[in-house]
C-alpha positions as CSV (number, residue, x, y, z in Angstrom):
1,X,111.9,102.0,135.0
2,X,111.8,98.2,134.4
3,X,108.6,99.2,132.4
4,X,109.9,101.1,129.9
5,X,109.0,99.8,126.1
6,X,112.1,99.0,124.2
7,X,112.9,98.3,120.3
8,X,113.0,94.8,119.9
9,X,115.2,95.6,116.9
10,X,118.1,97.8,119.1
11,X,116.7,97.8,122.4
12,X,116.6,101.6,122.7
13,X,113.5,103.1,124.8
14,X,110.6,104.0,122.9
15,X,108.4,107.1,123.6
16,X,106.9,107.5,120.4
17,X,102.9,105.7,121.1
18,X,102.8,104.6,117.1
19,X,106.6,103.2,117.7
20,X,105.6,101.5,121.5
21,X,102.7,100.0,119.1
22,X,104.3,99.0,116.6
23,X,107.5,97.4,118.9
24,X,110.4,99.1,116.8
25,X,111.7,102.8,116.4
26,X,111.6,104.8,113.3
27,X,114.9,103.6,112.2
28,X,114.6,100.3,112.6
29,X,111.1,100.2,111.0
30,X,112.7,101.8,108.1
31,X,115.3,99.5,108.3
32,X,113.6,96.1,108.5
33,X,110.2,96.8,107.4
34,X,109.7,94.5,104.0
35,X,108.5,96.5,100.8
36,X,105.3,97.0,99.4
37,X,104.6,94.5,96.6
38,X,103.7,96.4,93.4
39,X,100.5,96.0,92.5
40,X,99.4,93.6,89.5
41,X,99.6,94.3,86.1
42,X,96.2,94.9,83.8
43,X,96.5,93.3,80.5
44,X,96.1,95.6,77.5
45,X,93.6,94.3,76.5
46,X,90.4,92.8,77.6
47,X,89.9,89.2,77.2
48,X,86.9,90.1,75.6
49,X,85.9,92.1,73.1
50,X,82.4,92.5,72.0
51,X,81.4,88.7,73.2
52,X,84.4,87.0,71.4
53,X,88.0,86.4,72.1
54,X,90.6,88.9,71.8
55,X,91.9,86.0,69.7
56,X,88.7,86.3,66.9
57,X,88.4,90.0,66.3
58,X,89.7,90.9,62.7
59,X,92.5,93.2,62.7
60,X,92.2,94.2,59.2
61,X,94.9,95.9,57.0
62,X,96.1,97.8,60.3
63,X,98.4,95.1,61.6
């Protein structure tokens, strides 16, 4: 069976069709798979509010 998929990670014969896809096992996908970057954070505010800069809005006698 010189046709048999293999992990490019461990070598060990693949049989799963989503692992043959993908190249590597489970366990080495797990393994060696990077993380997910977390996604951006929103700022608390918009720039904006009503037309003018955060910036220009009055914040009276509650700050």
């Amino acid at each position: 069976m010189a046709d048999t998929p293999r992990c490019t990670v461990c070598g060990r014969t693949l049989r799963d069709p989503a692992s043959r896809a993908r190249g590597t096992g489970p366990v080495c996908n797990r393994k060696t798979r990077t993380p997910h970057s977390p996604a951006p954070r929103r700022p608390a505010l918009p720039p904006y509010v009503g037309g003018r800069p955060v910036t220009d809005v009055p914040a009276g006698h509650y700050l």
